[in-house]
N, CA, C, O and CB atoms as a CASP TS submission, in Angstrom:
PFRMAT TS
TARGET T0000
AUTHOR 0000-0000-0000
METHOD Language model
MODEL 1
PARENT N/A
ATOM      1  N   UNK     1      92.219  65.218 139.011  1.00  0.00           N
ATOM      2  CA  UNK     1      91.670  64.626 137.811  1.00  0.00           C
ATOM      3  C   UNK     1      91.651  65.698 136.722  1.00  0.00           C
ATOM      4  O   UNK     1      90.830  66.609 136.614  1.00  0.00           O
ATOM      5  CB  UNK     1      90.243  64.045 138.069  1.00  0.00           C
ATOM      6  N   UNK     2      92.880  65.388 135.794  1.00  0.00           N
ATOM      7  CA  UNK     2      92.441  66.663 134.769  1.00  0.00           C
ATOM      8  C   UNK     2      91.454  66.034 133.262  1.00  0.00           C
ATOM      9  O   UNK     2      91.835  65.390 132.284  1.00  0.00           O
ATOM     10  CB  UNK     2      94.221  67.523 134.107  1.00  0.00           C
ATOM     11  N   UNK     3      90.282  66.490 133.587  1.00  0.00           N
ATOM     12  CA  UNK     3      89.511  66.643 132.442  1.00  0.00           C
ATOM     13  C   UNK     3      88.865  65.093 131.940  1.00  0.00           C
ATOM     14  O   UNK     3      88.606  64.699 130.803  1.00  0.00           O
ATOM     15  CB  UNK     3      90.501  67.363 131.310  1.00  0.00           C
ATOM     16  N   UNK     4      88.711  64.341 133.387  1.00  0.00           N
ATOM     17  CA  UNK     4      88.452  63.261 133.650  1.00  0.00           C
ATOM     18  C   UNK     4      88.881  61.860 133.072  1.00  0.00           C
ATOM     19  O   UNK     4      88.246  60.968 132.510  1.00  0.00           O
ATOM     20  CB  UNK     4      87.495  63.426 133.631  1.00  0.00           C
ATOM     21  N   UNK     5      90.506  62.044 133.506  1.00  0.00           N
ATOM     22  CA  UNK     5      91.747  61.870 133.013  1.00  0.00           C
ATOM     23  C   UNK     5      92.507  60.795 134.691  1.00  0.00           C
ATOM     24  O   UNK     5      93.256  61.471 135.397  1.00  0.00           O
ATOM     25  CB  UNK     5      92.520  63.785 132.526  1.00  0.00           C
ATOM     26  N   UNK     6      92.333  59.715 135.031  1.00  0.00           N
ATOM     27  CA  UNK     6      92.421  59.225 136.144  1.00  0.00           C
ATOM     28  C   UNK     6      94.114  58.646 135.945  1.00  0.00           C
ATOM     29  O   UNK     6      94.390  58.210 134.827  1.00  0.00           O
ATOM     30  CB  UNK     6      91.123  58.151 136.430  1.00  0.00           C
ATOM     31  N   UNK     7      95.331  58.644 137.122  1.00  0.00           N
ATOM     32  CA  UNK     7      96.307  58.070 136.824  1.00  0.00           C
ATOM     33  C   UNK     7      96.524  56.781 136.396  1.00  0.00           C
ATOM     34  O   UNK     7      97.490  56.338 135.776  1.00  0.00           O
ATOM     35  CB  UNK     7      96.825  58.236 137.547  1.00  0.00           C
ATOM     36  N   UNK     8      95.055  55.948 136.973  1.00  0.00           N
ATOM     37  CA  UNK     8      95.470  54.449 136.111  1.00  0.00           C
ATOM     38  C   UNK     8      94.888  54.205 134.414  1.00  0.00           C
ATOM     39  O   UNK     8      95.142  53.193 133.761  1.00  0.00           O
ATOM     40  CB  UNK     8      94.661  53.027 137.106  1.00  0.00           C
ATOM     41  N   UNK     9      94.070  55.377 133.916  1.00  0.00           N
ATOM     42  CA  UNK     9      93.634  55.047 132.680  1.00  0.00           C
ATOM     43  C   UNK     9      94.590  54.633 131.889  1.00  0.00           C
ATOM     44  O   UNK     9      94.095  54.082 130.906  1.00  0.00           O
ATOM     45  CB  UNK     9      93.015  55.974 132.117  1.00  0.00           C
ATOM     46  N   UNK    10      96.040  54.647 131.862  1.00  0.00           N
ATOM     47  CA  UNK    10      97.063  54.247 130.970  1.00  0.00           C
ATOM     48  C   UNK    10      96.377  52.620 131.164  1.00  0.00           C
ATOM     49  O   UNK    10      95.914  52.109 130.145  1.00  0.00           O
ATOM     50  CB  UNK    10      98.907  54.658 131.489  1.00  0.00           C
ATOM     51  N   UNK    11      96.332  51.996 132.193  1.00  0.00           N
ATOM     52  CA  UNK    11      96.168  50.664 132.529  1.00  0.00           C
ATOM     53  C   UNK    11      94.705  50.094 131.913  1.00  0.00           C
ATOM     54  O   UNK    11      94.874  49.205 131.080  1.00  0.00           O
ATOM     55  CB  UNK    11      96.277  50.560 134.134  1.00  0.00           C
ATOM     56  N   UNK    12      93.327  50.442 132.171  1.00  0.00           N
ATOM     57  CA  UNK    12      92.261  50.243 131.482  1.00  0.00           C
ATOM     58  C   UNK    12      91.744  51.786 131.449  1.00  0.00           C
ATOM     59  O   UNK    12      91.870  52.463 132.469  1.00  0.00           O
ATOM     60  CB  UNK    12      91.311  49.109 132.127  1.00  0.00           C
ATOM     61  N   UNK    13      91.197  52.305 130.349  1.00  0.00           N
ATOM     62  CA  UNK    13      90.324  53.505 130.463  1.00  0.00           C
ATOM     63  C   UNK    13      89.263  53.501 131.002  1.00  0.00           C
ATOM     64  O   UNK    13      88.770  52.377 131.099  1.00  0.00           O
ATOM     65  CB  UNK    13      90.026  53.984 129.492  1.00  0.00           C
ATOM     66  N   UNK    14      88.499  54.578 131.536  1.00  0.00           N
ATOM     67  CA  UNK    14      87.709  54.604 131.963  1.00  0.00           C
ATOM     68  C   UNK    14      86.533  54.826 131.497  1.00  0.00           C
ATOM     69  O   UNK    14      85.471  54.237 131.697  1.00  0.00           O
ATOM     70  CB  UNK    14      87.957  55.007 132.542  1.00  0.00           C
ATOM     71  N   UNK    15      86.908  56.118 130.572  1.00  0.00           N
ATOM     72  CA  UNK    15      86.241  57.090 129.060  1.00  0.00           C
ATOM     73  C   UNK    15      86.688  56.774 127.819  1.00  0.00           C
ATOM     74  O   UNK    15      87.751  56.247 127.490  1.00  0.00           O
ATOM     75  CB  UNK    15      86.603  58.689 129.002  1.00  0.00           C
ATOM     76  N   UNK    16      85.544  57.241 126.999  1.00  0.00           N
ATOM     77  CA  UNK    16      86.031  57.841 126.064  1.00  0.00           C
ATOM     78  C   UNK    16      87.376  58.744 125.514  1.00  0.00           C
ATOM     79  O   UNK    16      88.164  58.455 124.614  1.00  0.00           O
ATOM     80  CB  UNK    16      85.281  58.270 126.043  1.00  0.00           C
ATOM     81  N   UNK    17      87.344  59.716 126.228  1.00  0.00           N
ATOM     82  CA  UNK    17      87.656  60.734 126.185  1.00  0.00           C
ATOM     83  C   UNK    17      89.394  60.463 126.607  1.00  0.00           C
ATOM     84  O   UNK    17      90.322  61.049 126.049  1.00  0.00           O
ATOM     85  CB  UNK    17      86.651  61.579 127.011  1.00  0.00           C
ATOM     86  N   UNK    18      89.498  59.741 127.390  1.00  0.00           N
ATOM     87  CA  UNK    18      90.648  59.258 128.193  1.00  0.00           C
ATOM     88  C   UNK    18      91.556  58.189 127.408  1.00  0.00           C
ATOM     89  O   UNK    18      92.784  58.191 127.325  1.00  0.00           O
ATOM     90  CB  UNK    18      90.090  58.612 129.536  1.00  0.00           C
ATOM     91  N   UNK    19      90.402  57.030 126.705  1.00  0.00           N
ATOM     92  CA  UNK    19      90.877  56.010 126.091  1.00  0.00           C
ATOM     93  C   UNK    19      91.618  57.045 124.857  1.00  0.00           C
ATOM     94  O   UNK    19      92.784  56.937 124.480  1.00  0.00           O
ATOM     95  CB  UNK    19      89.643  54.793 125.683  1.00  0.00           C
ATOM     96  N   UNK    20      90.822  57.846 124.460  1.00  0.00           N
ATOM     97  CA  UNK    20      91.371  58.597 122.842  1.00  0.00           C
ATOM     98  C   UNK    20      92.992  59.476 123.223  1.00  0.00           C
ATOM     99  O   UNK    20      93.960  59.626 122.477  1.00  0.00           O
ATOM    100  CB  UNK    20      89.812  60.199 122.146  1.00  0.00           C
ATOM    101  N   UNK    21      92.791  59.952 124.697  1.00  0.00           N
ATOM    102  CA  UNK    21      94.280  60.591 124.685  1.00  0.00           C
ATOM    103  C   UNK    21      95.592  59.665 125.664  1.00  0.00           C
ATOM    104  O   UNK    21      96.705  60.031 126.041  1.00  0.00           O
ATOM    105  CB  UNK    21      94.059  62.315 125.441  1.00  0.00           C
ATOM    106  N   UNK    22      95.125  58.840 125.770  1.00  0.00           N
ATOM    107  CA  UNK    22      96.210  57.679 126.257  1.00  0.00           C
ATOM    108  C   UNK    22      96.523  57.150 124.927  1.00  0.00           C
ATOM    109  O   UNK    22      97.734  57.234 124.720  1.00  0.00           O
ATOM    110  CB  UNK    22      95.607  56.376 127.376  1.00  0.00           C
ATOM    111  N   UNK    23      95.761  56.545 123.779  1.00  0.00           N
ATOM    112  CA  UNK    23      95.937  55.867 122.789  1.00  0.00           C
ATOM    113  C   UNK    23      97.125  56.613 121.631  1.00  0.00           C
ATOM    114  O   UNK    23      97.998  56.046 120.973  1.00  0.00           O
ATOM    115  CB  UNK    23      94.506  55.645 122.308  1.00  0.00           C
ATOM    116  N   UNK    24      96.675  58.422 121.708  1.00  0.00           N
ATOM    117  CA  UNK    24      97.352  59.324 121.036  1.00  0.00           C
ATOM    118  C   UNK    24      98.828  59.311 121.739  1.00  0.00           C
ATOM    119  O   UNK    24      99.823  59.826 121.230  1.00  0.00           O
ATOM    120  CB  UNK    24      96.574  60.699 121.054  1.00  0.00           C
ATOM    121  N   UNK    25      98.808  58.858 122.580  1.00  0.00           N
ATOM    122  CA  UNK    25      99.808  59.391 123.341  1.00  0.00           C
ATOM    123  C   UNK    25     100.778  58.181 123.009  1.00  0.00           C
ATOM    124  O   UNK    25     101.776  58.264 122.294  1.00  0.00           O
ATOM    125  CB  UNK    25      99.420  59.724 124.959  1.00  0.00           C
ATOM    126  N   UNK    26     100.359  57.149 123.591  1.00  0.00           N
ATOM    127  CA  UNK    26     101.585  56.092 122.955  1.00  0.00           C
ATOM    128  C   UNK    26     101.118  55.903 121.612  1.00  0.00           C
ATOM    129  O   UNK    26     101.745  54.886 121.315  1.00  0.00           O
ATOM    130  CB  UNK    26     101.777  54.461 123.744  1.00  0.00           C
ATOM    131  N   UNK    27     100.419  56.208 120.572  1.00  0.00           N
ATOM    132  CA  UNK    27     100.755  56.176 119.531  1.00  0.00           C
ATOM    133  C   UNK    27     102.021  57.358 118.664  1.00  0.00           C
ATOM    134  O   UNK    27     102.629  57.241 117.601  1.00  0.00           O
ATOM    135  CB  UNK    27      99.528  56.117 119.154  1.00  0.00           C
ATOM    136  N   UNK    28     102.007  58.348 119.619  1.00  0.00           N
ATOM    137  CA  UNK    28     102.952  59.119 119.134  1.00  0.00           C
ATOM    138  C   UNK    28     104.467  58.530 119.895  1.00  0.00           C
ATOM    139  O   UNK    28     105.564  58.777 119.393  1.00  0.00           O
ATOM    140  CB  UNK    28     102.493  60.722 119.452  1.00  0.00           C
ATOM    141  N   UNK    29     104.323  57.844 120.983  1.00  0.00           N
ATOM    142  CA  UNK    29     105.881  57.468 121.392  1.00  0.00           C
ATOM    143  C   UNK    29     105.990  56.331 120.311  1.00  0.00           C
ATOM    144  O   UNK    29     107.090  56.353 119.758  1.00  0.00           O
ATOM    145  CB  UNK    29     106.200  56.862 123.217  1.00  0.00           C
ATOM    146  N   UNK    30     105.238  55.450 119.910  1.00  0.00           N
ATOM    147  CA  UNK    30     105.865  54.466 118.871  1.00  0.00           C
ATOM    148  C   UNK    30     106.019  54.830 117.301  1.00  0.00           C
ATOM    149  O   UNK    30     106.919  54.193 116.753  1.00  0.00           O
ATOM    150  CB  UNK    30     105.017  53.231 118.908  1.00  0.00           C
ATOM    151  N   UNK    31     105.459  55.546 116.647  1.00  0.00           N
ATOM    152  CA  UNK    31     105.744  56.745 115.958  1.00  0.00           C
ATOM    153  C   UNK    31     106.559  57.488 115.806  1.00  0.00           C
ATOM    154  O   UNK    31     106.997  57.723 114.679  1.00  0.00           O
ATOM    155  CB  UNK    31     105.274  57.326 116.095  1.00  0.00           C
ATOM    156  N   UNK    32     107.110  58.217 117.137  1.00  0.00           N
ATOM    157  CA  UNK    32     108.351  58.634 117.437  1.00  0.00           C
ATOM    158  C   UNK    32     109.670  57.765 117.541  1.00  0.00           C
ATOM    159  O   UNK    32     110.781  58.145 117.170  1.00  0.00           O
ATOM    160  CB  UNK    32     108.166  59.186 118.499  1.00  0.00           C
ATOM    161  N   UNK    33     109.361  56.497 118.122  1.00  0.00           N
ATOM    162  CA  UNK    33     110.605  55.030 117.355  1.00  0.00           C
ATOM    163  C   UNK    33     110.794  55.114 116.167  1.00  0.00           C
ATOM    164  O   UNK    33     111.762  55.516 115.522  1.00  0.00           O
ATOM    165  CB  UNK    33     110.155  53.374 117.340  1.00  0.00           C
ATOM    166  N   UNK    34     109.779  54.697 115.868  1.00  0.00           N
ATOM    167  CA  UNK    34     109.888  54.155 114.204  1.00  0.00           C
ATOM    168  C   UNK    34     110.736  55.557 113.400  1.00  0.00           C
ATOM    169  O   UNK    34     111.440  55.428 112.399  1.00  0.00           O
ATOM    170  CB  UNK    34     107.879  53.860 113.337  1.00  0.00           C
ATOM    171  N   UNK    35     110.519  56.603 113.969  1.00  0.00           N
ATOM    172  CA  UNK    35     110.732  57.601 113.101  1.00  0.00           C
ATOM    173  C   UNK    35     112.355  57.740 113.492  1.00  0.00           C
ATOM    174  O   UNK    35     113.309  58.002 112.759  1.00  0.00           O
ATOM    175  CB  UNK    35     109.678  58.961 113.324  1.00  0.00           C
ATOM    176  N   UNK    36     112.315  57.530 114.588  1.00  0.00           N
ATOM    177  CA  UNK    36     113.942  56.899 115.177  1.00  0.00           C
ATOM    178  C   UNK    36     114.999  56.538 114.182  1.00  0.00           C
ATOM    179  O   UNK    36     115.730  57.206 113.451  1.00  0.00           O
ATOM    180  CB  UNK    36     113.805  55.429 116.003  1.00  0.00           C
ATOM    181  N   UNK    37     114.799  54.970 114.446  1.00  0.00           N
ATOM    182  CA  UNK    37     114.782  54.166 113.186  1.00  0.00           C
ATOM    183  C   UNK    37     115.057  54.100 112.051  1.00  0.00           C
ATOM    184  O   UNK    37     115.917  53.385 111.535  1.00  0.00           O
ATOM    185  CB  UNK    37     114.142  53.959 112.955  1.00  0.00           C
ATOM    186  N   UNK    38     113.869  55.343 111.217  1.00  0.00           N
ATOM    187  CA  UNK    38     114.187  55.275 109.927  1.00  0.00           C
ATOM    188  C   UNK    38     114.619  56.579 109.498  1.00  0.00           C
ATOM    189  O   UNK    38     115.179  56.555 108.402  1.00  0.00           O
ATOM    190  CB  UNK    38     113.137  54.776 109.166  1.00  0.00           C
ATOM    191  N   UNK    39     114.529  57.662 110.017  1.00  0.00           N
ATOM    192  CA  UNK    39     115.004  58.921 110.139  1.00  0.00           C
ATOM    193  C   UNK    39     114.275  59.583 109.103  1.00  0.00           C
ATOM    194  O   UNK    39     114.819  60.515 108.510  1.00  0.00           O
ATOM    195  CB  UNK    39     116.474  59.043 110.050  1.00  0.00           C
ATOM    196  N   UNK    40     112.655  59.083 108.690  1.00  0.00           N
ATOM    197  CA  UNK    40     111.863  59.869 107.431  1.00  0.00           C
ATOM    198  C   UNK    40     110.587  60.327 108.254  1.00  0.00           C
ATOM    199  O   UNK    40     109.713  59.635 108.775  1.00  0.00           O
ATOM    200  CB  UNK    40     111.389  58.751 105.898  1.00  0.00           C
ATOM    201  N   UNK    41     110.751  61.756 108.211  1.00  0.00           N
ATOM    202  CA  UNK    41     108.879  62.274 108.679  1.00  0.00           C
ATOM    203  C   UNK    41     107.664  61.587 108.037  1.00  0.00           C
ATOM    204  O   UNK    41     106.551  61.235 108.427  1.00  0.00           O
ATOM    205  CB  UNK    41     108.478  63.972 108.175  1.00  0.00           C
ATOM    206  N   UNK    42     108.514  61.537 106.615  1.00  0.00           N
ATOM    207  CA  UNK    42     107.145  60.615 106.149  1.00  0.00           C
ATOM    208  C   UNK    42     106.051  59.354 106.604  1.00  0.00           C
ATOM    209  O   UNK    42     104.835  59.213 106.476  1.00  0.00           O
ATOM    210  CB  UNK    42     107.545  60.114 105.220  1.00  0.00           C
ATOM    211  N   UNK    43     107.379  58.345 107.325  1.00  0.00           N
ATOM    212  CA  UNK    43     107.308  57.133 107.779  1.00  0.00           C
ATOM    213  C   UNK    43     106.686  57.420 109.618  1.00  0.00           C
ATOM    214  O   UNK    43     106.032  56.604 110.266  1.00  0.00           O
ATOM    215  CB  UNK    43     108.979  56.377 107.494  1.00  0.00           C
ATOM    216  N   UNK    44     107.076  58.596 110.024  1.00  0.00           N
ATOM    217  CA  UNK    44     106.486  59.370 111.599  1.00  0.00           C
ATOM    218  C   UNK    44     105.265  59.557 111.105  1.00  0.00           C
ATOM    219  O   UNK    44     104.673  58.482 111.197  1.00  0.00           O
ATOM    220  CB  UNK    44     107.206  60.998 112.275  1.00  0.00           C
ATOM    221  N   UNK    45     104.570  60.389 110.617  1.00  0.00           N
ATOM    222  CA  UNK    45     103.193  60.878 110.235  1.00  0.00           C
ATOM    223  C   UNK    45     102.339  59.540 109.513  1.00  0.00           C
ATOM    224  O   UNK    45     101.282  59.623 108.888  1.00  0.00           O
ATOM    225  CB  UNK    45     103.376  62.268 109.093  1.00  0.00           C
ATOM    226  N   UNK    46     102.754  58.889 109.663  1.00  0.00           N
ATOM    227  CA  UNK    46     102.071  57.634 108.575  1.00  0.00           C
ATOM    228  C   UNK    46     101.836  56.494 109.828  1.00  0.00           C
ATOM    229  O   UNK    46     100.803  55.837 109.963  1.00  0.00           O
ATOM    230  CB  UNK    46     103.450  56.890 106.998  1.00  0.00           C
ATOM    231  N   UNK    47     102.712  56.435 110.473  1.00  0.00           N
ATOM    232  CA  UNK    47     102.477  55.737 111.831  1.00  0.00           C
ATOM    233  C   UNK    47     101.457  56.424 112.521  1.00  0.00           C
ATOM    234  O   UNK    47     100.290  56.060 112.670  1.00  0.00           O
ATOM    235  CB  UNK    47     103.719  55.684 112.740  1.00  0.00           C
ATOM    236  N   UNK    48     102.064  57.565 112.972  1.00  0.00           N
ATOM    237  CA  UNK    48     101.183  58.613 113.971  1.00  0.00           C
ATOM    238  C   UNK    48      99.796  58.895 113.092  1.00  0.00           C
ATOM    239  O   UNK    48      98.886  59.108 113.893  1.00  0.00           O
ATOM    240  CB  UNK    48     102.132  60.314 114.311  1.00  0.00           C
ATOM    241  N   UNK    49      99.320  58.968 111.695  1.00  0.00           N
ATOM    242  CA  UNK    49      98.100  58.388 111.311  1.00  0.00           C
ATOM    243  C   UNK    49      97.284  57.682 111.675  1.00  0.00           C
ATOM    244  O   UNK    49      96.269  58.022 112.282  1.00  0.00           O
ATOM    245  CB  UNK    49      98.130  57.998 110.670  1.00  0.00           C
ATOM    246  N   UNK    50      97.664  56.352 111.296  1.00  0.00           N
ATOM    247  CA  UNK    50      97.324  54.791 111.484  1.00  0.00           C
ATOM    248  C   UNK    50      97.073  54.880 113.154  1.00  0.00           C
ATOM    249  O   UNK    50      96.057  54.346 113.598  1.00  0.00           O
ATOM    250  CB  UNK    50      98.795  53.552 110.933  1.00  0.00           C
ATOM    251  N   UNK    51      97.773  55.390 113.843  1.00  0.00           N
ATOM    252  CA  UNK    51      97.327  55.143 115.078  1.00  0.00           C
ATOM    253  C   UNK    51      96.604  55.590 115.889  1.00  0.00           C
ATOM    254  O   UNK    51      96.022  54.998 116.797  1.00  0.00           O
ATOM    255  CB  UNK    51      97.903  55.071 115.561  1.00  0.00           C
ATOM    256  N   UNK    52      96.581  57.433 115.422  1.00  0.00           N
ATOM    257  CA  UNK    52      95.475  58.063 116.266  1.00  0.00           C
ATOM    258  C   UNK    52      94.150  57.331 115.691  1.00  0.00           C
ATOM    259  O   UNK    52      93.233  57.031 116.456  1.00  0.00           O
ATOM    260  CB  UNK    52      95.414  59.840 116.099  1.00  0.00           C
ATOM    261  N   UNK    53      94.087  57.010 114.046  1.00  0.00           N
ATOM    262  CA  UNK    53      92.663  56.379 113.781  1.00  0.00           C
ATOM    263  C   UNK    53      92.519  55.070 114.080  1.00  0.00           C
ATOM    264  O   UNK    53      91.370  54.672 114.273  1.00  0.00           O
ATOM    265  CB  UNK    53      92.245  56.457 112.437  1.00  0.00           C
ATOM    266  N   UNK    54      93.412  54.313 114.164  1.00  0.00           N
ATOM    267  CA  UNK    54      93.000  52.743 115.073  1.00  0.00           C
ATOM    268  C   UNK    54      92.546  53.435 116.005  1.00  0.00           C
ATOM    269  O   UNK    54      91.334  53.515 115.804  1.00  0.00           O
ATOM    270  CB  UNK    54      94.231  51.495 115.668  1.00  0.00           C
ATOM    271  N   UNK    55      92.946  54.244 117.344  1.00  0.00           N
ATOM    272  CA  UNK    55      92.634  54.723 118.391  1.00  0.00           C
ATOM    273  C   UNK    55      90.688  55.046 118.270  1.00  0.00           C
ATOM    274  O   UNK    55      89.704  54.436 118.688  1.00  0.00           O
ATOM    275  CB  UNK    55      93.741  56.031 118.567  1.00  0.00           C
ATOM    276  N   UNK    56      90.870  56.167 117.567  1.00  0.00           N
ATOM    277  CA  UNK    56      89.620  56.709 117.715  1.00  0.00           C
ATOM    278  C   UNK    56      88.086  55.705 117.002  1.00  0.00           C
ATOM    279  O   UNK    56      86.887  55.866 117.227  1.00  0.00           O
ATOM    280  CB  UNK    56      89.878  58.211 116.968  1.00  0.00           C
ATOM    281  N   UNK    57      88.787  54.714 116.128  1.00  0.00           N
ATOM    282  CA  UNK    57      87.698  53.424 116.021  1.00  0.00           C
ATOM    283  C   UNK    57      87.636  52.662 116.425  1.00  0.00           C
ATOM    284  O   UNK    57      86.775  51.868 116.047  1.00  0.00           O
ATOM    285  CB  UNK    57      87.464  52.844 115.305  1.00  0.00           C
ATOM    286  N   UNK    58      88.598  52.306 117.610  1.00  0.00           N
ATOM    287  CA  UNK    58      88.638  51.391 118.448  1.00  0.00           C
ATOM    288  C   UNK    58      87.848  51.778 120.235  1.00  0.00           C
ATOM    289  O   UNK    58      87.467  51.067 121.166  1.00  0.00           O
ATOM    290  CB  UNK    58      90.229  51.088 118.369  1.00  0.00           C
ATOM    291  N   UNK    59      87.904  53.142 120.004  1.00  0.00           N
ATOM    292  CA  UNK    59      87.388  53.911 121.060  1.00  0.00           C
ATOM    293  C   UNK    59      86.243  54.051 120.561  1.00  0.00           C
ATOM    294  O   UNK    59      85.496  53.563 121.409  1.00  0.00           O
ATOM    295  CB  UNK    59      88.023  55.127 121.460  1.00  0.00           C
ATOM    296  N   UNK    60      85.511  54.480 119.554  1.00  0.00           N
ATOM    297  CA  UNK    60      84.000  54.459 119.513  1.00  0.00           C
ATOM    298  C   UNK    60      83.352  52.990 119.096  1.00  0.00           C
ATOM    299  O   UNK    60      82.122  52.972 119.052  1.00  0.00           O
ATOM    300  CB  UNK    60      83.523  55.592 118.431  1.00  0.00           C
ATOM    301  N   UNK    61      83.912  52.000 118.845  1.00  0.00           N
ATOM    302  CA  UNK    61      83.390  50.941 119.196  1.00  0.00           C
ATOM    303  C   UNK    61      83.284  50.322 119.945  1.00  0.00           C
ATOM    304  O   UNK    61      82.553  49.331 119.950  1.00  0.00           O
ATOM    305  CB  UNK    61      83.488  50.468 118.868  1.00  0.00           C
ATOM    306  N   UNK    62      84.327  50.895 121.262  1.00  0.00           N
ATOM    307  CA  UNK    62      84.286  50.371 122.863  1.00  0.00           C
ATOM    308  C   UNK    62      83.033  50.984 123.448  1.00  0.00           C
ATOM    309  O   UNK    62      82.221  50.504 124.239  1.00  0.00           O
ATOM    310  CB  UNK    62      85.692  50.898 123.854  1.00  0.00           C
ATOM    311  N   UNK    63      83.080  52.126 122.878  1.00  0.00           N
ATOM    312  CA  UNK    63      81.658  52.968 123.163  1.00  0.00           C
ATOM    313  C   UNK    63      80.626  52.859 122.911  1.00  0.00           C
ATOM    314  O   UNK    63      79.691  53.305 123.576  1.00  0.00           O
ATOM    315  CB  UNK    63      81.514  53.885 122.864  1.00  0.00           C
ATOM    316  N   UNK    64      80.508  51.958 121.425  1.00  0.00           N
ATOM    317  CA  UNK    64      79.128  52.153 121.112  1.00  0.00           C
ATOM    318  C   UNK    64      78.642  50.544 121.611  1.00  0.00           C
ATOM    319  O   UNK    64      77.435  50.426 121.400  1.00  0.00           O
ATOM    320  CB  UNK    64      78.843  52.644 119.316  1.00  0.00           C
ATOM    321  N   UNK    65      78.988  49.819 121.954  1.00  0.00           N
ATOM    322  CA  UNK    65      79.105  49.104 122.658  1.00  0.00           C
ATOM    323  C   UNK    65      79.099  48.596 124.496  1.00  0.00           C
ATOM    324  O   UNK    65      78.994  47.568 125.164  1.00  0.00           O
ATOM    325  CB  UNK    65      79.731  49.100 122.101  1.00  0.00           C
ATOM    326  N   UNK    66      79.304  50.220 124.715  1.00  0.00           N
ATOM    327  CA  UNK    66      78.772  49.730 126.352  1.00  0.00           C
ATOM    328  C   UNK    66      80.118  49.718 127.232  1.00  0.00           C
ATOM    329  O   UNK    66      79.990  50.136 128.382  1.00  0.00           O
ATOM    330  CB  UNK    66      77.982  47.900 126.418  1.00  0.00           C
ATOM    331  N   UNK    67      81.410  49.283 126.823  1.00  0.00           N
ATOM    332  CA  UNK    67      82.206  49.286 127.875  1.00  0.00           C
ATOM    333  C   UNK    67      82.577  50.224 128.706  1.00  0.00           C
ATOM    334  O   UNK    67      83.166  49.973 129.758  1.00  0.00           O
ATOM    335  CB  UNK    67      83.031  48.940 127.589  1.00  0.00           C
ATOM    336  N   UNK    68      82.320  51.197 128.382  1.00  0.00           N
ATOM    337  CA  UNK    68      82.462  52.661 129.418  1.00  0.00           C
ATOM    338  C   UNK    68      81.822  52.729 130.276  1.00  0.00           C
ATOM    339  O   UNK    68      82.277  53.252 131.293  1.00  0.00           O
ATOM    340  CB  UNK    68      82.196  53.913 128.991  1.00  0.00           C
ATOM    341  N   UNK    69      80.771  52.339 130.260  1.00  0.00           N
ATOM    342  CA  UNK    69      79.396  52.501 131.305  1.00  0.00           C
ATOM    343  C   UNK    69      79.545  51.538 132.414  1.00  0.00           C
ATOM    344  O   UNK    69      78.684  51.467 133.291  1.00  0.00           O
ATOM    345  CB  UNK    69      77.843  52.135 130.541  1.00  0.00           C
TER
END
């Protein structure tokens, strides 16, 4: 278990902590498409934006909310 990091959290998280770096993580592989795609960093960093912060408000409202527990 690294850093309480379980192999199925890709599937449901468990944490916090877990939900925020699974979320980063395929937010940077679809990010990394798009940037594919359109071949502009601009259009990579603007995705990879939008998604680590969907991530991290979607993760503290899972949280503040109870589903972790």
């Amino acid at each position: 278990m690294l850093l309480g990091i379980n192999w199925y959290d890709w599937i449901t998280p468990t944490t916090p902590f877990a939900a925020v770096v699974i979320g980063i993580l395929f937010s940077m592989l679809i990010a990394f498409m798009v940037w594919y795609e359109s071949r502009e960093w601009k259009v990579f960093f603007a995705f990879l934006g939008l998604g680590v912060g969907v991530t991290l408000v979607g993760a503290g409202i899972l949280d503040f909310f109870g589903y972790f527990n």
